[in-house]
N, C-alpha and C positions, 0 to 999 in steps of 0.2 A: 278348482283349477287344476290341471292335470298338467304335470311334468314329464317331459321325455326323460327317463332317468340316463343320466349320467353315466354308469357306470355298470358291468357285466358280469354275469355270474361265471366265473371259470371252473374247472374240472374240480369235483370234491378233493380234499384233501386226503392224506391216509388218514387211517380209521386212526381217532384218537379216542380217549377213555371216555365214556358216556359222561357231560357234566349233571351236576345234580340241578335237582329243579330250582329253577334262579325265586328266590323271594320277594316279594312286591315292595319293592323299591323307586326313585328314579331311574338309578342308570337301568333298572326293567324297563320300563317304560320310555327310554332312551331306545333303547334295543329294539321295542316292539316296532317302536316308529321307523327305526331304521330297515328292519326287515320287510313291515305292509310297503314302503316305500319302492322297495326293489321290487318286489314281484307283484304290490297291487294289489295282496292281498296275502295272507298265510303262508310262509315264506314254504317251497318244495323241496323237494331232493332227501339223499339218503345219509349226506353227512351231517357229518355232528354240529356243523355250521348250521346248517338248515335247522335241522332234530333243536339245538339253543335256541333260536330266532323263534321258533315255534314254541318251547316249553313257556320263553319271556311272553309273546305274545296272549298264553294262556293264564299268564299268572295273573295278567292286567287286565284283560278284556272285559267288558259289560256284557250283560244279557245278548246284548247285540254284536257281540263279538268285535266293539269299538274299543278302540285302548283310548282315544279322543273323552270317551264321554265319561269313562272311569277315573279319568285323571283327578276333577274336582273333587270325589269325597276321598279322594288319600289324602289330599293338600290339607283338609281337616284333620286328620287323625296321622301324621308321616310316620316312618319308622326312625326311631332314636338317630341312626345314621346321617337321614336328611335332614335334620331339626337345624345344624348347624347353616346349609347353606340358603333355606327357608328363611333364617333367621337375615342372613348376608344379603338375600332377595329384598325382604322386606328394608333394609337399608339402602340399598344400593337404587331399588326401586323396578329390579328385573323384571321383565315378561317371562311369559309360561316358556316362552321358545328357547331363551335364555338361562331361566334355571334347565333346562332338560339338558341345551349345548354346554353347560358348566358340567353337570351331572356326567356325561358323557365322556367328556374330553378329560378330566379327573380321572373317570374310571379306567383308560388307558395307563394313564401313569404308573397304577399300582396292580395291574389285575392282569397278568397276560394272555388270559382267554380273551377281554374284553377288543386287546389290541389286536388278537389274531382273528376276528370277528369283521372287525373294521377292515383289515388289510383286507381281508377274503371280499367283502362289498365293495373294495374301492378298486379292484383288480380291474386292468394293466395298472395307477398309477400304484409306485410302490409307497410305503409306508406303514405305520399303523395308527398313525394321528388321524383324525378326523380332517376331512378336507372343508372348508366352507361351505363347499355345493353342497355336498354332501347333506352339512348340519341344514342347509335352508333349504332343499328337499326333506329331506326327512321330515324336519318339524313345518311343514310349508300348512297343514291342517290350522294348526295355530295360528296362525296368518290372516288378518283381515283383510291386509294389502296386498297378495302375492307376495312376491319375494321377499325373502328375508335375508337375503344377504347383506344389503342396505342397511337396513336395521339393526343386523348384526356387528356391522362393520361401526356403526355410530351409535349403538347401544351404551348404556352404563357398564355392562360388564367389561367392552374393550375399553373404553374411557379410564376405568379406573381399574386398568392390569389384570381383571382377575380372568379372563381371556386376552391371550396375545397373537400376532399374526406376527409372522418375519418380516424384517424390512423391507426385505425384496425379494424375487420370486416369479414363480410364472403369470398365468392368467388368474384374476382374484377367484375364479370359483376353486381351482387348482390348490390355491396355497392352505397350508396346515394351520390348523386352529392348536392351542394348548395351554395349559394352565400351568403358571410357572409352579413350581415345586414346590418353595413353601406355602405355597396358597392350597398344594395339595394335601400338605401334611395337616395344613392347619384345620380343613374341611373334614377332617378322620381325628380332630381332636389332638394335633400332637405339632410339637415346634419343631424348625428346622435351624439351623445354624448357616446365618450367611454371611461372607467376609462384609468385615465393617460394620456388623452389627454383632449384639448382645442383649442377651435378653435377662436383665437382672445385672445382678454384679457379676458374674461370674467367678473368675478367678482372682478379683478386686475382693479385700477385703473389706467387711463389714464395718465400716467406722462409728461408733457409739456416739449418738447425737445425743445435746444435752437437754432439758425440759421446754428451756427456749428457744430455741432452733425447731424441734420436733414442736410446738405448741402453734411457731410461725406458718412450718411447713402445713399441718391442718387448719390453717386461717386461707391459705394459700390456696389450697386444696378445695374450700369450701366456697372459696371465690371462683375459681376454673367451673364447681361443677355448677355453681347460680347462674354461670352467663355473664356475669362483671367482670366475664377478661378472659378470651380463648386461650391465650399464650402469656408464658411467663421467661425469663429468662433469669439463669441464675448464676451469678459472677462470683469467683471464688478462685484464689490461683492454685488451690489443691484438688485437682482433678477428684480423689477419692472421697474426700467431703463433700464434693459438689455431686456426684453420684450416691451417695447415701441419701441425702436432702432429695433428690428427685426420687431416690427408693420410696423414700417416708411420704412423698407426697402422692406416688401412683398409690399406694396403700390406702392410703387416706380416702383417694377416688375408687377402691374396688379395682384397682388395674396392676398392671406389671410393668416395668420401665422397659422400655427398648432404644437404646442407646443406640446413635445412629452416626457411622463416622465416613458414607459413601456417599456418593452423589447418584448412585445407581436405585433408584426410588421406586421401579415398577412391581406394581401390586400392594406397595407400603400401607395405602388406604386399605381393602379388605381383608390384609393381614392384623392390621391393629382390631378393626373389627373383630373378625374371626376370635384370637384369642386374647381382648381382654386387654392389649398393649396401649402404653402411655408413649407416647413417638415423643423422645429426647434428642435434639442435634449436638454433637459436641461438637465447640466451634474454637477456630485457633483466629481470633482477630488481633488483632496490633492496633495500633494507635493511628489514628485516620481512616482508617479499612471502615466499610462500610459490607455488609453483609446481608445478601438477602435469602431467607430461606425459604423454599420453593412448600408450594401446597402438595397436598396427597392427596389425590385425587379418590374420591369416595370416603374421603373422612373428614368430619366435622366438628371431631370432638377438642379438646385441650391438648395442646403443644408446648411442651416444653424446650428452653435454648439453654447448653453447659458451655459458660466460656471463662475467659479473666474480666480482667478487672478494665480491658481498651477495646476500642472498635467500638461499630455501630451496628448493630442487628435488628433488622427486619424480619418478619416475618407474614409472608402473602398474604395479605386481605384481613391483618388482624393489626390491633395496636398493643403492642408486648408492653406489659408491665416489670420491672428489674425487682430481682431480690438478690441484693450482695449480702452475704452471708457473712454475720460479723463474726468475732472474738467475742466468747461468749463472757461473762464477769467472772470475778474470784471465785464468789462460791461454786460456781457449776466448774471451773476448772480446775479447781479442789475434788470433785467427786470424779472429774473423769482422771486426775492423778489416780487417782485408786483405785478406778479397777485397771487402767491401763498395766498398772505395777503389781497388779497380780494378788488382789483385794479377794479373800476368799480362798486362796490356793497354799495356804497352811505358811506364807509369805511373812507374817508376822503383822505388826503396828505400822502400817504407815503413813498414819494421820498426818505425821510430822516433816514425811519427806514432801508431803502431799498438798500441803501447807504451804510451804515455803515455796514448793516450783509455781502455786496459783500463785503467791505474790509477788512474784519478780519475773516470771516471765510470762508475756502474752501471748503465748500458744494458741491456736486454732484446736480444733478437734481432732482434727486429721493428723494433725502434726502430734499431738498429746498421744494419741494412739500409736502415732509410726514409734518415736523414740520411747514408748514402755514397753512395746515390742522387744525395742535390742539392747531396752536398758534388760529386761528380764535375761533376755539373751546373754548379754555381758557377765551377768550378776550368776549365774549359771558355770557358764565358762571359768569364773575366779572361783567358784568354789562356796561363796556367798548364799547365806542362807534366804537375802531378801537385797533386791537390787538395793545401792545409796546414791548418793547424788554426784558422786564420781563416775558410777555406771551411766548417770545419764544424762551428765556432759559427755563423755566419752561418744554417747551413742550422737547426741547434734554435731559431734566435729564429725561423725563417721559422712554426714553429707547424705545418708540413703534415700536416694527418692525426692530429692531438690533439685536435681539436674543445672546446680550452680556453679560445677568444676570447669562445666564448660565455657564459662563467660567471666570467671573469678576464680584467682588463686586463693586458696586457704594457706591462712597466715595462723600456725597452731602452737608455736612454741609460747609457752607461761613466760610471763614476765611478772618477775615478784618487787616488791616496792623497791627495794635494794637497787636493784639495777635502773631506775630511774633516778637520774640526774639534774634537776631540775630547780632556778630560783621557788624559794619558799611562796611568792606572790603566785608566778605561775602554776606550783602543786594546788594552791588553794584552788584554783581559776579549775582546774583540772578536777579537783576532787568536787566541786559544785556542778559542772559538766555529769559525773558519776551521780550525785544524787538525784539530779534532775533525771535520766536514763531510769535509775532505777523508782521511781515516783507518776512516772510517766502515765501510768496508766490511775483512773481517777483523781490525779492531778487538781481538777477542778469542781469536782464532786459538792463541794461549799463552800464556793466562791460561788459571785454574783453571775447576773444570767447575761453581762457582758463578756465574760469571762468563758461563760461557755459556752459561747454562743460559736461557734465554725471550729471547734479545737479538736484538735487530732492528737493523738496521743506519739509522734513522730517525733525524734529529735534528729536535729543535723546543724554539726558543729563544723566549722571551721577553724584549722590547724595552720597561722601562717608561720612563715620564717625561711631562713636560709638554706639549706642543704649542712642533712648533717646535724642538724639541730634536736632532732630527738620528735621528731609529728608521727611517725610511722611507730618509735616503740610508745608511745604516751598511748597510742590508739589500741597498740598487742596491751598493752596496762589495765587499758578501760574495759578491753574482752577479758581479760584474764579479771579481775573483781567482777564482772556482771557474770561471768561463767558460761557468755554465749558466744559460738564460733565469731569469725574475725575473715574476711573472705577481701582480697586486694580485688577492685575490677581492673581486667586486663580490657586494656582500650584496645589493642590491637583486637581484641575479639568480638569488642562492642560496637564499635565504628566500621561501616562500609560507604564503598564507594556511590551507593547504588541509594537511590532517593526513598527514605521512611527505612528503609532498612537499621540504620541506627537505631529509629527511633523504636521501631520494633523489638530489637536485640534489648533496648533498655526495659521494655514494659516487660519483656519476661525474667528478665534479671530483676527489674524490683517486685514484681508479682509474685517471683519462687523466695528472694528474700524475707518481703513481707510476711509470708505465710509458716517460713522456716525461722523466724526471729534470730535474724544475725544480723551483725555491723556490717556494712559494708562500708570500704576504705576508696576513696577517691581521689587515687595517687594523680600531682599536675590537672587540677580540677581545672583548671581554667582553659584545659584544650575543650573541653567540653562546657563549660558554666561562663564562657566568655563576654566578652560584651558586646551586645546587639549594635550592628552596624547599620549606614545608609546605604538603601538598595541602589547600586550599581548594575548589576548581570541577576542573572538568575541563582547564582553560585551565592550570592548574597543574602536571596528571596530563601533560599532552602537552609541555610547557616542560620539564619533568625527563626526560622518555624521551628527545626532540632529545638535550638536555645527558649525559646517561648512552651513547647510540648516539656522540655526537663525541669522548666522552674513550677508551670503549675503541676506536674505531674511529682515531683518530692511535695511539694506542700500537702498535698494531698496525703502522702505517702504515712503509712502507719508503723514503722520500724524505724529503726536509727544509722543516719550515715557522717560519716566524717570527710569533708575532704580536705586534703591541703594544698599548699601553696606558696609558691615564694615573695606572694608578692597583693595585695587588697588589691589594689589598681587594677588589676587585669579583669576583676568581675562585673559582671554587667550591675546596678545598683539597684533593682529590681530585686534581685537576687541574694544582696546582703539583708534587706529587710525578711525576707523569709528565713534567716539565720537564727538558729536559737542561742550559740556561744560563738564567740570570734578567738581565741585563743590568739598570742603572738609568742612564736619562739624563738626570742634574742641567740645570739652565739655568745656560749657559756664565759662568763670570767672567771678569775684566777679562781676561786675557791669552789665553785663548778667544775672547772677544770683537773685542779687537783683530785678531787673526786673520781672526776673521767678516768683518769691516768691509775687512779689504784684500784678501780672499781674492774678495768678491765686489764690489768695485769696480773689482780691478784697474789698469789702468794711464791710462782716459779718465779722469781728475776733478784736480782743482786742489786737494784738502785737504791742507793740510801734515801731517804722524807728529803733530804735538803734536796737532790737531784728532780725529785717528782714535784717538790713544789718551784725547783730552774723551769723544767718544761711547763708547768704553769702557767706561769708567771708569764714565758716567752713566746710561747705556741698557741698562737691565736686560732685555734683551731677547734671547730664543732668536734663533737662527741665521733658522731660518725667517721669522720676523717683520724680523728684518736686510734678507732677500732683499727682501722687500715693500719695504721702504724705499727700497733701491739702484734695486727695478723703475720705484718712482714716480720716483724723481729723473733717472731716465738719461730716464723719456717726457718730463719739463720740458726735461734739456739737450738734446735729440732733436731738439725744438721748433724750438730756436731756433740748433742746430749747433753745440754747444758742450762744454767737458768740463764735469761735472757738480760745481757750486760747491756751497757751506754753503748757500744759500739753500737749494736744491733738498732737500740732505738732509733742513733741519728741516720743510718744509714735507711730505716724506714720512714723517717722525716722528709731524706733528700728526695726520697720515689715522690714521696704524698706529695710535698710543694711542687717540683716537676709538676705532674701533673694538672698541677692548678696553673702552673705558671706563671711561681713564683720564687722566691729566694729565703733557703735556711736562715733565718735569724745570727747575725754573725756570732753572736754572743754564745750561741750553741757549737759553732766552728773551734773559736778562740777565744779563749785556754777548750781546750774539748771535752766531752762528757768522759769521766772514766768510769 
């Protein structure tokens, strides 16, 4: 079938440098076709345009000076070049006309003879891309049905991006065909870098997976590649661990991870093809969020999903299997203390240090590696010949890489036993609270299989009492003996007005917790852990979901929280049954008191024992409201450089009752403190 061509030859260009004779490739045989096309046979003329079309066309030609009938035995034998999109052909499922228009519209990208060829054939329209008409003239020989632009337009190649057309445009024979760029690079054997994707870890450091992790990931792995499960998903609130774990398991498949953080997906299918890629989505879901992740068109292979520990993820036309990535046991987090802390690097012994952090603290991997990082760092900076465990507490209060400042204050200051003021009954209560935290983990190891049967290694105490009673420093107590940071949530930060937002703000605050093993402190818990109401409005309907999403979401939860309260009655009772300790913090009497009063006066003040055991005795007053008092009187003797007299006290008395809205004890008035 014969084509009125398209398109006109205009005046040779200036003499440009003779090219050398083109090698028997595709884009040859792109060429050739494009040249018989224009003139209908052996392209004419004295420029170097023509002189190219003519060398292409001889490199290719048959006996019968056909490029059509030479084409099949190159397809057998290609040169190393073509092997790669040959190879994309036979996946994809390309026609001849189609591998040639890829071959082709490629070759412009990187070759600027190729484009100034094209332009020269498609004169008047300007460009140097290939136009449509063009490619379905050209290769129309191919064609059983005539036209090919049809076919081209609803082909697999444009189907799955590895040819695209602009949105919009002139007439379809008009509009530009081209191959997005890294589908270019990738057909020449080489990677491109595109926003929102990564190919590898990159600039992500390599986290040291431990035997059982790495042993799951190749269980995992060997599952994806049987066919018992295209897509996997893998939930872990430490981004870095969760990208080492997909490193180990494209390994495992022969592939390379490509981490995938855009929505902008064309060509993703031939590009994984091409080089080798494991398509990883990282996904940021919340709690209710449902997620669906979109197919790639011309890829069929194993998909992987990187998120937390909430939300619902789908992914297109497949049933995703979850791999939440645990806390690996003592021993393996014993070895990874050692190399983390610099095992091997003239560092010295430290079985010992290595020992002790696997059994008291539940560390993730990722985590294990962040802080041996800046314990070594720390241990360096002091001068230290091998980090201790000062360096690497130091390094978990430093917060790096938790992004927990944002939703929670760190509460850092030690509090040593001394400074705790407390009935004897309640330290016990307290000190049982501590062993249980630090026991936590294997807890139930042998005990029966009722016992461990749903147990989670999680503690969460409840701290009630008055204001002032000492629940906030008992909690700085509990961090300062377990040696792990201490972080206040600020509700102002956690709480929005705006529906699942709350809930959201909490799954990533105990997801970055969890994973960073810290207490978190749940000052006024019962604005939040309230008790479920009857539904009236919708304001009621969303107040019970929040309350329903926070009780099973801590049970669940595998770290430690405290909250407090003034008050049991306020909590929903749902929610006391998930309680591991209830502490109650009475307001301190006389012998508590007395304690108060010299524990935080210490040794600047002039009051005689008889004086401190008057306010005692009189001053019915929590420890916290104490502190206010000593703070007023020390800024009076401060004043005036003196230690801190009975004046000063009652005068920081009269502020504090004020305050409350109450009245000095008369007996403190008359006769007066001297």
């Amino acid at each position: 079938m014969s084509v009125e061509p398209l398109l006109r030859v205009v005046p040779a260009a200036p003499a440009a440098p003779a090219a050398p004779v083109p090698a028997a490739t595709l884009r040859t045989w792109a060429l050739a076709a494009a040249g018989t096309f224009t003139w209908g046979g052996p392209p004419e003329g004295d420029g170097w345009e023509a002189g190219h079309l003519r060398a292409c066309l001889d490199a290719v030609a048959a006996a019968d000076g056909d490029w059509k009938s030479s084409l099949p035995a190159y397809l057998g034998r290609p040169a190393a070049e073509d092997v790669p999109l040959l190879a994309l052909a036979r996946d994809l499922g390309l026609s001849l006309a189609e591998i040639l228009a890829v071959a082709l519209t490629a070759a412009v990208e990187e070759d600027l003879a190729t484009g100034r060829l094209i332009a020269w054939l498609q004169a008047p329209l300007a460009g140097s891309r290939p136009t449509l008409g063009l490619l379905a003239a050209c290769l129309e020989p191919l064609s059983r049905t005539g036209s090919l632009i049809e076919p081209l337009v609803n082909g697999p190649a444009m189907r799955s991006g590895l040819l695209t057309l602009p949105a919009e445009g002139g007439p379809l024979p008009e509009r530009t065909v081209s191959v997005p760029l890294h589908l270019g690079f990738a057909l020449r054997g080489r990677d491109a870098v595109l926003p929102g994707t990564a190919i590898g870890l990159g600039w992500m450091p390599e986290i040291p997976l431990p035997p059982s992790l790495l042993g799951q990931a190749e269980r995992h792995a060997a599952g994806l590649a049987a066919g018992s499960g295209r897509s996997l998903i893998l939930r872990t609130g430490m981004p870095a661990e969760g990208r080492s774990a997909a490193t180990a398991i494209a390994a495992a498949l022969g592939r390379r991870p490509l981490f995938i953080e855009t929505d902008k997906l064309l060509g993703f299918g031939p590009w994984c093809l091409l080089r080798g890629l494991l398509p990883v989505f990282c996904v940021d879901s919340g709690p209710g969020e449902r997620r669906v992740l979109p197919a790639l068109p011309g890829y069929d292979g194993p998909v992987l999903a990187l998120s937390g520990p909430d939300g619902a993820i789908e992914i297109t036309g497949t049933s995703p299997l979850t791999w939440s990535l645990p806390v690996p046991p003592p021993a393996e987090r014993r070895e990874l203390w050692r190399r983390a802390l610099g095992e091997g690097d003239g560092l010295g012994d430290l079985d010992g240090l290595a020992g002790v952090l696997a059994r008291h603290h539940r560390h993730g991997s990722g985590r294990i590696a962040t802080l041996g990082r800046l314990a070594l760092h720390r241990s360096r900076l002091a001068g230290h010949d091998r980090p201790t465990r000062a360096d690497v507490a130091a390094a978990a209060w430093s917060g790096d890489g938790t992004g927990l400042e944002a939703l929670a204050q760190p509460l850092t200051d030690p509090i040593p036993d001394e400074a705790l003021v407390l009935p004897e009954a309640l330290r016990q209560e307290l000190r049982l609270l501590l062993l249980r935290c630090q026991g936590r983990d294997g807890l139930v190891d042998h005990l029966g299989i009722s016992a461990q049967a749903r147990y989670r290694p999680g503690v969460r105490g409840l701290l009630i009492g008055p204001s002032g009673t000492g629940k906030t420093l008992a909690a700085s107590w509990l961090a300062t003996r377990l040696g792990i940071p201490l972080y206040r949530v600020d509700l102002a930060s956690v709480t929005s007005k705006y529906i699942g937002e709350t809930e959201k703000n909490l799954a990533q605050l105990l997801a970055r917790a969890e994973q960073s093993e810290v207490i978190l402190l749940f000052d006024e818990a019962d604005s939040l852990f309230g008790k479920r109401t009857d539904i009236k409005d919708s304001n009621d309907r969303f107040a019970n979901a929040q309350t329903n999403y926070l009780l099973q979401r801590l049970e669940s939860w595998d770290g430690i929280a405290l909250l407090t309260s003034n008050s049991r009655s306020r909590f929903d009772p749902a929610f006391m049954r998930r309680l591991d300790a209830i502490l109650d913090f009475p307001l301190p009497g006389p012998e508590e008191r007395r304690l108060l009063w010299s524990s935080h006066l210490g040794e600047s003040h002039r009051l005689p024992p008889s004086e401190i055991s008057k306010l005692a005795a009189l001053v019915d007053l929590g420890g916290g409201h104490i502190r206010n008092v000593v703070l007023a009187a020390a800024v009076l003797a401060q004043s005036e450089a003196r230690p801190i007299a009975s004046a000063d006290i009652l005068l920081g008395l009269q502020a504090e009752y004020r305050k409350l809205g109450r009245q000095v004890p008369l007996e403190l008035k008359r006769p007066r403190l001297e």
